[in-house]
C-alpha positions as CSV (number, residue, x, y, z in Angstrom):
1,X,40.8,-16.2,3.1
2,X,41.1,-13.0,4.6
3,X,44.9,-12.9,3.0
4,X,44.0,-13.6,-0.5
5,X,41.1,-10.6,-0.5
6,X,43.6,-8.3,1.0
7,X,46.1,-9.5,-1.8
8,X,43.3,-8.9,-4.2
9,X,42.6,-5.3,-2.6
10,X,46.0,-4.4,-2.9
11,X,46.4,-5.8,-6.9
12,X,43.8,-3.5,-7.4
13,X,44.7,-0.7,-5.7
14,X,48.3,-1.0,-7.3
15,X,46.4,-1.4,-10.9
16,X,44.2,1.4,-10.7
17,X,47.6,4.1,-9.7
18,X,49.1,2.5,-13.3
19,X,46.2,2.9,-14.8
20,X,45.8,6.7,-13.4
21,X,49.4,7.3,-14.3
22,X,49.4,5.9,-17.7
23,X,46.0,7.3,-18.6
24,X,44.9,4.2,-19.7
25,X,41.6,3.6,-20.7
26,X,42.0,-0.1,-20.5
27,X,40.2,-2.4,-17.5
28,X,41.8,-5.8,-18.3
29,X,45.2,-6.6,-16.1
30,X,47.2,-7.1,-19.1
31,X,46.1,-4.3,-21.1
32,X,46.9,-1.9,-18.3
33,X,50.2,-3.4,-17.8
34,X,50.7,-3.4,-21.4
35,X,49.8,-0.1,-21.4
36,X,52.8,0.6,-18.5
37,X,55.5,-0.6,-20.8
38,X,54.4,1.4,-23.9
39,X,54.0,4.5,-21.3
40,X,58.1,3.6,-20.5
41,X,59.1,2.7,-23.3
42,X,58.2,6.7,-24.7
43,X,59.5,8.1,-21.6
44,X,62.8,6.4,-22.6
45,X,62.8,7.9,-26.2
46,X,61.9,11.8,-24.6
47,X,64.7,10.9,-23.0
48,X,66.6,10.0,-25.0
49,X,66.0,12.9,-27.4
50,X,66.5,15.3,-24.4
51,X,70.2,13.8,-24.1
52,X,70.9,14.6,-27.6
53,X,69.4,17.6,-27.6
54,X,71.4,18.3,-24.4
55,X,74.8,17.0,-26.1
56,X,74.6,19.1,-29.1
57,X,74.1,22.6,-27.5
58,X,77.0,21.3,-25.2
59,X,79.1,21.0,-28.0
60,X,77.8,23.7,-30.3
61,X,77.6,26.3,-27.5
62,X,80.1,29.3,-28.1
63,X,78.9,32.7,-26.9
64,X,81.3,35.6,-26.7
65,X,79.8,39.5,-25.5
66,X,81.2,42.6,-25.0
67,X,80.5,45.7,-23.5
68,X,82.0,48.6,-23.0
69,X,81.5,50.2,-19.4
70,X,83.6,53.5,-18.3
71,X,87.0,52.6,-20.1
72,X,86.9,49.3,-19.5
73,X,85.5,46.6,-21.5
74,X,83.6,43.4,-19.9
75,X,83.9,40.1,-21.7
76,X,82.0,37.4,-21.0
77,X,82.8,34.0,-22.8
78,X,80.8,30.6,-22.7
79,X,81.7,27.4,-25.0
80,X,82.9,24.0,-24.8
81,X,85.6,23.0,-22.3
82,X,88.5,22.8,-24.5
83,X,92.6,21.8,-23.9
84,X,94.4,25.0,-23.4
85,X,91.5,27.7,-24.2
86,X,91.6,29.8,-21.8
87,X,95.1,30.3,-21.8
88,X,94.4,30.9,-25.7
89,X,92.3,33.5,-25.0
90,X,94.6,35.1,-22.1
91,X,97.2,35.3,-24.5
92,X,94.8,37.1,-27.2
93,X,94.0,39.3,-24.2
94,X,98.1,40.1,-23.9
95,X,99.0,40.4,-27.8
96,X,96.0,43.0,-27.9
97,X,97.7,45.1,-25.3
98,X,94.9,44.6,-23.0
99,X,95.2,44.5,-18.8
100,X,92.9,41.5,-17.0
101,X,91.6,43.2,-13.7
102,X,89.7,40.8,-12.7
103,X,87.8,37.2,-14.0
104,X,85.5,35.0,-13.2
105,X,86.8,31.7,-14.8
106,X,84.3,28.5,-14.4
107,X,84.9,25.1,-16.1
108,X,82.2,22.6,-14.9
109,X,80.5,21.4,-18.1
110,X,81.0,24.4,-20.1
111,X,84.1,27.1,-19.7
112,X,82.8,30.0,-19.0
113,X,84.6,33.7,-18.0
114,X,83.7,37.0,-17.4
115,X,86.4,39.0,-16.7
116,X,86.9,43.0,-17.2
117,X,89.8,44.2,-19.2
118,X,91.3,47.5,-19.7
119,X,92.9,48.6,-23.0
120,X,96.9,50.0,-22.8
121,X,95.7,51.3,-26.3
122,X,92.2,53.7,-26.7
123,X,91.9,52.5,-30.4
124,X,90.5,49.2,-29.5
125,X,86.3,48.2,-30.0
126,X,84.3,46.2,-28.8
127,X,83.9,44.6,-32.1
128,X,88.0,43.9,-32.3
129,X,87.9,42.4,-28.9
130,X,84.8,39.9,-30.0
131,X,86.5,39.0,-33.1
132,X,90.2,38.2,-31.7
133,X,88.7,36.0,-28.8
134,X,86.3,34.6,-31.7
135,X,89.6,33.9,-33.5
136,X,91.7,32.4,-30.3
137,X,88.6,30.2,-29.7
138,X,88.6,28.7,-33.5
139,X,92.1,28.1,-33.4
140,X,91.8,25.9,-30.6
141,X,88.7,23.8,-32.1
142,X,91.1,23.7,-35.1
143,X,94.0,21.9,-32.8
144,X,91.1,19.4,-31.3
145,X,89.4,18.2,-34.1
146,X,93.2,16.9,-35.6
């Protein structure tokens, strides 16, 4: 006897958490319950929509600044991990006559570098520098997509 009111207690008890955490307004068993899988069943679509959302700025991310510090320039690149990119934009770096003194090159998800360049040549901008990496990191999204 004592075991079926403590299995009742604990029903309950369990019912009343759903209930708190679903904020259903129900008080019937199966209408709280009910109320649990619709509560899922829309945390599974935010989900879901978060992964997309995720995806896309994985794949859509390409982020390239410059900046100009002393006579040095510091480049900072961010997009999709892609076959052979960063030597694509090392060799961009070369045919622009420009000296890598140090990076920062990370490719967990995204690639990402940072590295700070010096020009053999004082013509060069920041805006030429942005456009030729722009360029090298096309070209390679033109090689993967065929």
């Amino acid at each position: 006897m004592a075991s079926r009111l403590q299995k009742r207690m604990t029903l309950r008890r369990k019912l009343h958490i759903l209930r708190t955490l679903t904020n259903s307004k129900s008080v019937r068993k199966s209408s709280i319950i009910m109320d649990a899988f619709i509560h899922i069943y829309k945390l599974q679509l935010k989900l879901e929509a978060i992964k997309r959302q995720y995806l896309y700025l994985i794949n859509h991310i390409q982020e390239v600044k410059v900046e100009k510090i002393g006579g040095e320039f510091l480049v900072r690149v961010r997009c999709k991990t892609g076959q052979n990119l960063l030597v694509s934009i090392l060799d961009t770096f070369e045919e622009m006559g420009l000296n890598v003194l140090q990076a920062k090159v990370s490719c967990t998800c995204l690639l990402s570098i940072e590295a700070i360049v010096e020009a053999q040549d004082q013509g060069i901008c920041v805006r030429d520098i942005e456009d030729a990496v722009h360029k090298a990191m096309g070209e390679q999204v033109g090689v993967e997509d065929k």
